[in-house]
C-alpha positions in Angstrom: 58.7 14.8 131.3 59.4 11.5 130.3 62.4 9.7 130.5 63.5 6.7 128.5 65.3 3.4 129.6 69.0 2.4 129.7 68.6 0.0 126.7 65.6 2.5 124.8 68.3 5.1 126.2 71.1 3.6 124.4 69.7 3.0 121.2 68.2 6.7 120.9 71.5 8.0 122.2 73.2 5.7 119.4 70.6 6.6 116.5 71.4 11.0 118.0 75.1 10.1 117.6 75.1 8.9 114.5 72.7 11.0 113.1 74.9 14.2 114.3 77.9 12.3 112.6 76.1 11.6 109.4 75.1 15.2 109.6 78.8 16.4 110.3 79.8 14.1 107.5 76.9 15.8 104.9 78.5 19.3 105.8 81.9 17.4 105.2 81.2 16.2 101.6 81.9 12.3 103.5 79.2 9.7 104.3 81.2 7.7 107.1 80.0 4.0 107.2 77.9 2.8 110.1 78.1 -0.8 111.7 77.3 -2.5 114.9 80.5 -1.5 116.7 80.4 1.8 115.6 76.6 1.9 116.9 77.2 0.1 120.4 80.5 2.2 120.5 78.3 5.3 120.3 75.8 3.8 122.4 78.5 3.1 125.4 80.1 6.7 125.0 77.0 8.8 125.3 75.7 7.0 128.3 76.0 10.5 129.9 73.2 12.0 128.3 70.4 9.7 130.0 69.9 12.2 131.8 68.8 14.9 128.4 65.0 14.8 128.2 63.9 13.2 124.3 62.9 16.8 122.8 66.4 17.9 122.9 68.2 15.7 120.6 67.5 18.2 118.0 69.1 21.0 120.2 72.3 18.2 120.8 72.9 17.6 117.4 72.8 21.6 116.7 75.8 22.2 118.9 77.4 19.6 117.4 77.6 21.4 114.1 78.1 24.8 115.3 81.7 22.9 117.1 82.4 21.8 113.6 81.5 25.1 112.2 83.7 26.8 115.4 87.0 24.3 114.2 86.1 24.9 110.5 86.5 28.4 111.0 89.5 27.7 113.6 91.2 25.9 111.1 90.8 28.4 108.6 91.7 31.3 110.0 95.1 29.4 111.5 95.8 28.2 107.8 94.9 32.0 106.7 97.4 33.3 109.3 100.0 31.3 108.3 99.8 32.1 104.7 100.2 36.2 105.8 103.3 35.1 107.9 104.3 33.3 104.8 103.5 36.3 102.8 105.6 38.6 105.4 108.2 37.0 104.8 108.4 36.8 101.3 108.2 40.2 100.9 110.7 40.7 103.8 113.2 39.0 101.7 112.3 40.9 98.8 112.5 44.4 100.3 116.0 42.8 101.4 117.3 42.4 98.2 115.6 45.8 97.0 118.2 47.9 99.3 120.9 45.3 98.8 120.7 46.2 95.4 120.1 49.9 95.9 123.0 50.1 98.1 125.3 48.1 95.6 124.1 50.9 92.9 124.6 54.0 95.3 128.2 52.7 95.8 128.9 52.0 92.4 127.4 55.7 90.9 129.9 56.9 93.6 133.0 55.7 92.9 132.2 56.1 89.6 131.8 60.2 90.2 134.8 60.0 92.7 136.9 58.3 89.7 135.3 61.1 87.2 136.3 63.4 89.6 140.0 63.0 90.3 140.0 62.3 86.5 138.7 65.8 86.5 141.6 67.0 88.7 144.0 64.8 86.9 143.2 67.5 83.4 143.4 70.3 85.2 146.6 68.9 87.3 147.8 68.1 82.8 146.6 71.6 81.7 148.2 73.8 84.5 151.5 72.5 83.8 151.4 72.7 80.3 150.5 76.4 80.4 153.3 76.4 82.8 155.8 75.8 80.4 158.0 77.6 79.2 159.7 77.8 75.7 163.0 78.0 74.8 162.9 81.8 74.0 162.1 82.8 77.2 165.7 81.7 79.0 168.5 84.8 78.6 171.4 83.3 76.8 174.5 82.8 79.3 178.2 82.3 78.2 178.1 78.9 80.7 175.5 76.9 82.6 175.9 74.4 85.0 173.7 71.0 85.5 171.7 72.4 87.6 170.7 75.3 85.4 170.5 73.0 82.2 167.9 70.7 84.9 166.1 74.0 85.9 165.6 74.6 82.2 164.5 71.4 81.4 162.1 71.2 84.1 160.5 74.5 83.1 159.9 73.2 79.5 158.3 70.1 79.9 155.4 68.7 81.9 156.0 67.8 85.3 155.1 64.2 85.0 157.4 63.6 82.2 160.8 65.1 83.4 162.2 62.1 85.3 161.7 60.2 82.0 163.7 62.7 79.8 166.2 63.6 83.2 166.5 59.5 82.8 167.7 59.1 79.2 169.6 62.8 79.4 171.9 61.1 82.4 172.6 58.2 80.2 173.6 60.5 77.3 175.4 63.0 77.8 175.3 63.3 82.3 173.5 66.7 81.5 176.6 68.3 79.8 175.5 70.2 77.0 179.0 70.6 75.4 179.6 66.8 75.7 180.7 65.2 72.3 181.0 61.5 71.4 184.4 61.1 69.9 183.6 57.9 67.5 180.5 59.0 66.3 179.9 62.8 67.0 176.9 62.9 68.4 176.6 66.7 70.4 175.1 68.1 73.4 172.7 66.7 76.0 170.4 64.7 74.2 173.5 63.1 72.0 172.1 63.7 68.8 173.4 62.2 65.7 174.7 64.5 63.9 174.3 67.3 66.1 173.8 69.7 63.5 170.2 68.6 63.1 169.3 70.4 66.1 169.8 73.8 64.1 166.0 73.1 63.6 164.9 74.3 67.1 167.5 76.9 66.8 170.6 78.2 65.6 172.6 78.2 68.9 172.1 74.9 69.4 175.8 74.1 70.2 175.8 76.7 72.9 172.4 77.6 74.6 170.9 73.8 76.1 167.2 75.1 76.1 167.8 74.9 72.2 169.0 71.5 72.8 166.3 70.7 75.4 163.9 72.1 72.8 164.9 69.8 70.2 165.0 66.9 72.4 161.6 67.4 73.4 159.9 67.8 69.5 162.0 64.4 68.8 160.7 62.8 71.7 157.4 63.9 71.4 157.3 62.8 67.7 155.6 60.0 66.4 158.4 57.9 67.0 157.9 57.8 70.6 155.4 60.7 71.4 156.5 61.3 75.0 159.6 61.4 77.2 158.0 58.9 79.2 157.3 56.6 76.0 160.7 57.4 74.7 162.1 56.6 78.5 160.5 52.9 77.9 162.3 52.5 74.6 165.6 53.2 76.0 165.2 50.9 78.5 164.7 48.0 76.1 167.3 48.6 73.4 169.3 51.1 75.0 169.4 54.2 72.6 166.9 56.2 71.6 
């Protein structure tokens, strides 16, 4: 086996050098520049190899390409991980949003069945006390009545959720006496009404039996003037008749 000399050895180690970079460079798509420096610089750095018998250059410059091919496919495989974990994440977020939104609708459908739902009750809560009531028939005449009988009455013919409004302009009137007569004008009865002989169209005791006068008070108020107690409530508030 021959062995070459430190100068023959430099310049063959030079020419392997840069014959491996050129080759590197080829599978690159570069052609790096050579010069002097460059050569002695590759000369002086692979002084270690005097000791790697001529025939093997081939085999040197080989491993030098299968170490670029190794960080090639390094490189590619880190850049190929990173772009999953980039990925990941993306889709991470989305699936995020996905149940936000999801969640946002499941709340939403909800309180929109729970408000259809005491709606619901609301009706029911409307249409039981409206087949609750009673008409004006229904009450035995008496030869008196006190307030708290005339109340009773009135509470029996109306629905629940309007009596305070009609108890509210009745107190204002008349204080729930269904004889009571205004002197100046003479309006008659609980609701006061002006003259009082028009309540003879819910009945003709209408000057003695207040569920008469409780009936007539009712179809006036529930006219189209006003169309509720409650609605008639809000116009005596403002002007302060009725």
């Amino acid at each position: 086996m021959s062995r070459i000399s430190v100068r023959g050895f430099a310049v063959a180690s030079a020419t392997a050098v840069t014959t491996v970079g050129a080759v590197v460079g080829v599978a690159s798509g570069s052609t790096p520049a050579v010069d002097d420096n460059n050569f002695e610089a590759a000369a002086a750095d692979t002084t270690l190899l005097a000791d790697i018998p001529a025939g093997r250059q081939a085999q040197v410059q080989t491993a030098s390409l299968t170490q670029q091919a190794d960080a090639q496919a390094s490189a590619a495989d880190a850049a190929a991980k990173k772009s999953a974990e980039e990925s990941a994440r993306i889709q991470a977020a989305k699936d995020a949003e996905s149940k936000k939104q999801a969640a946002e609708e499941k709340l939403e459908a909800e309180r929109k069945a729970k408000a259809a739902e005491e709606a619901e009750k609301k009706e029911a809560a409307e249409r039981a006390s409206r087949s609750s009531v009673r008409d004006a028939s229904s009450f035995s005449a008496q030869g008196s009545y006190s307030v708290a009988e005339v109340q009773a009455m009135a509470r029996s013919m109306m629905p629940a959720d309007q009596f305070q409004c009609f108890s509210n302009i009745v107190d204002r009137e008349s204080g729930w006496n269904y004889k009571a007569t205004n002197p100046s004008s003479g309006a008659y009865g609980i609701m006061q009404a002006l003259p009082g002989s028009k309540m003879s169209s819910a009945g003709s005791d209408w000057m003695t039996n207040p569920a008469t006068q409780i009936k007539w008070g009712l179809s006036y108020m529930n006219s189209d003037r006003y169309g509720s107690p409650c609605a008639a409530w809000s116009f005596w508030q403002a002007n302060h008749w009725y």
